[in-house]
C-alpha positions as CSV (number, residue, x, y, z in Angstrom):
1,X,102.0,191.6,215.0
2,X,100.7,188.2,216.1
3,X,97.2,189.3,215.1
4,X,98.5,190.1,211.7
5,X,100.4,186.4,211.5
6,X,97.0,184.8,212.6
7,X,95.0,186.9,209.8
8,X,98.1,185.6,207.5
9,X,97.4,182.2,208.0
10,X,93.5,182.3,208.3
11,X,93.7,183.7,204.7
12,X,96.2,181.4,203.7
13,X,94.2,178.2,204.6
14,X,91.2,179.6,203.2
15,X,93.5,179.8,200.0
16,X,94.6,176.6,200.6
17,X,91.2,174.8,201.3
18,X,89.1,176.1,198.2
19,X,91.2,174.9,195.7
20,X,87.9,175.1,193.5
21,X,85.6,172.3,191.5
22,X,86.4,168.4,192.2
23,X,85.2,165.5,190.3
24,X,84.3,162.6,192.1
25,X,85.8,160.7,189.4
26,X,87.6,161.4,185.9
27,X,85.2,158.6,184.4
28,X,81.8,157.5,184.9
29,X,80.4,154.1,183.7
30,X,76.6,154.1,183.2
31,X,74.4,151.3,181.9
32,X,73.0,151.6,177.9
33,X,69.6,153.0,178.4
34,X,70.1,155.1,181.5
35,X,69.7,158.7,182.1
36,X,72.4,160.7,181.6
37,X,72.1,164.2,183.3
38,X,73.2,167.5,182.9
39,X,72.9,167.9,186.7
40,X,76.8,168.9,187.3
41,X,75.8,168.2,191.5
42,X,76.3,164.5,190.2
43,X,79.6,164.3,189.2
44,X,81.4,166.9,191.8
45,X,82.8,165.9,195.4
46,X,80.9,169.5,196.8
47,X,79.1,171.1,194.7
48,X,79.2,174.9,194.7
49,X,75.4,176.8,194.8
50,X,75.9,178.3,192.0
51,X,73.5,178.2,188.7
52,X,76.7,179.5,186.5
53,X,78.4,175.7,186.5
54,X,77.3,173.6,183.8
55,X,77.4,170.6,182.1
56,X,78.9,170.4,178.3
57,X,79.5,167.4,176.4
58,X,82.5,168.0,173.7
59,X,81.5,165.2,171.7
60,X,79.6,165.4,168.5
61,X,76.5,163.9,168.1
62,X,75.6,164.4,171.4
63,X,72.1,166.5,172.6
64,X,70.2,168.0,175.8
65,X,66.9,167.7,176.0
66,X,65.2,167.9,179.2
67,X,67.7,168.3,181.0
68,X,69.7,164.4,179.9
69,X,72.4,163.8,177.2
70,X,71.2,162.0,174.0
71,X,72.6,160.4,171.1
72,X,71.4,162.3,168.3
73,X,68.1,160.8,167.1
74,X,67.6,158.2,169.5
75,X,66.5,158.8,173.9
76,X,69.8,157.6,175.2
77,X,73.3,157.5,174.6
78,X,74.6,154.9,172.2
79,X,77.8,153.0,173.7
80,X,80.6,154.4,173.6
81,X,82.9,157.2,175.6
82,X,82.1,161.0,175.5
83,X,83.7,163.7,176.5
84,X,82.3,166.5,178.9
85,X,83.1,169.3,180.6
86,X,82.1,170.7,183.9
87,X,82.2,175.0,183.1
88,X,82.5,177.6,185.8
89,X,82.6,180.4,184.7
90,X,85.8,180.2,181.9
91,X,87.3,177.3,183.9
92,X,86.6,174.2,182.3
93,X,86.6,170.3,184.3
94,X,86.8,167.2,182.1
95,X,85.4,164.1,182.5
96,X,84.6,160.8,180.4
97,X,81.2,159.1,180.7
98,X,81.5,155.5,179.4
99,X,78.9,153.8,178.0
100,X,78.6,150.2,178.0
101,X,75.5,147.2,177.5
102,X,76.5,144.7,180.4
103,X,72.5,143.3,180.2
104,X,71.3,140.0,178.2
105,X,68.3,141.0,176.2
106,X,65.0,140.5,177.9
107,X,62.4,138.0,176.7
108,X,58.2,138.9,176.8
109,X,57.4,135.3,176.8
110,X,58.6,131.9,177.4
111,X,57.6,129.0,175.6
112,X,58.5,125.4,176.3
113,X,57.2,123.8,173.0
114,X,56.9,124.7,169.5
115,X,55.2,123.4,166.3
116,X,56.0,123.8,162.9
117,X,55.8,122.3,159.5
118,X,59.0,120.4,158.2
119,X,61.5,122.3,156.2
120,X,60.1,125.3,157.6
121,X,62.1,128.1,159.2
122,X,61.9,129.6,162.6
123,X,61.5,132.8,163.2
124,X,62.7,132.4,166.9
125,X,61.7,136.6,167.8
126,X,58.1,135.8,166.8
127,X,58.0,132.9,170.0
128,X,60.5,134.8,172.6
129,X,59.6,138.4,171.4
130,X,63.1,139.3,172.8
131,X,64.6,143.0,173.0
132,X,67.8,144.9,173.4
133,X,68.6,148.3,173.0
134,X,72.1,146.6,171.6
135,X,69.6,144.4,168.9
136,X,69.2,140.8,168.9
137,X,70.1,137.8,167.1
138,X,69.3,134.0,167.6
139,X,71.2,130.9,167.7
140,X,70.1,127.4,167.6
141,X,71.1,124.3,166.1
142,X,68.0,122.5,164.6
143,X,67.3,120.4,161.8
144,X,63.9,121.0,160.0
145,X,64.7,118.7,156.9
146,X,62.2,115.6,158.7
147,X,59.4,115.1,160.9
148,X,61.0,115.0,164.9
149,X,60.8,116.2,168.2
150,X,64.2,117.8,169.2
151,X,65.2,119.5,172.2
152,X,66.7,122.8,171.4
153,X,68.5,125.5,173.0
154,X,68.3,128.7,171.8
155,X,70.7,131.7,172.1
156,X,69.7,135.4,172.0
157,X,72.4,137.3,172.3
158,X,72.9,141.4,171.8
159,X,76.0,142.2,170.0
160,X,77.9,143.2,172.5
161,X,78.1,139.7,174.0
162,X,75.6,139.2,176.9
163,X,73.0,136.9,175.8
164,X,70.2,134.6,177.8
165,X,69.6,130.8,177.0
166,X,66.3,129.2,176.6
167,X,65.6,126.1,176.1
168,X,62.6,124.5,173.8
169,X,61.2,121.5,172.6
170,X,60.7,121.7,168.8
171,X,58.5,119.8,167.1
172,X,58.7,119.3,163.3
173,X,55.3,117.6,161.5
């Protein structure tokens, strides 16, 4: 009788303890840009060894290719939150993976002085040669109209907000 108790409560802790697939989280936050992978090991406390659970994203718009998530048409995903599933078998997990641009875009050069005819407009990407993933756009307050020197800072910001500073002196002839 006791053997039968102890069996009991072997097999009921067993029960107990494999209460099946665990996220490590019901959202994930990954930087625009990075890899996003249909590895499910990456997103589960213990992973089982099985090659029957997957990774499915619900969202439309969304495509594997080697293995990573992708915006349709482009090598990442765009920002934004998408929903995914984690499938064994016909049990389904779900989980969100956020999206977000937290980086200032990233300048190829630096220049401290530039030259240009008055009146004339700047095109500030040709001197900074600046890129985002989120796109760029440049602010500065300068006044072209007569011949000066002027010391300028200039604004490159993504659209999501995070931008870099530069500063330059700007020389009008």
């Amino acid at each position: 009788m006791l053997k039968k108790i102890g069996i009991l409560c072997l097999s009921f802790l067993l029960c107990a303890c494999s209460s099946g697939i665990q996220l490590k989280k019901q959202m994930f936050t990954i930087e625009l840009g990075k890899d996003i992978y249909a590895n499910p090991t990456l997103y589960l406390k213990n992973p089982p060894h099985s090659s029957r659970v997957k990774v499915i994203s619900k969202s439309i718009g969304i495509d594997k290719k080697n293995n990573r998530f992708m915006t349709s048409g482009m090598d990442y995903l765009v920002v934004g939150e998408y929903d995914f599933v984690i499938q064994d078998g016909n049990k389904e997990y779900p989980f969100v993976i956020k999206v977000k641009d937290t980086k200032a875009p990233v300048c190829a050069s630096e220049v401290s002085q530039i030259t240009i005819g008055v009146g004339q407009n700047i095109d500030w990407n040709s001197y900074f040669h600046a890129t985002d993933l989120s796109g760029v756009t440049f602010e500065a307050n300068v006044d072209t109209s007569s011949a000066s020197t002027q010391d300028v800072q200039v604004k490159i910001s993504d659209r999501f907000g995070n931008s870099v500073t530069k500063n330059v002196s700007v020389v009008i002839q």
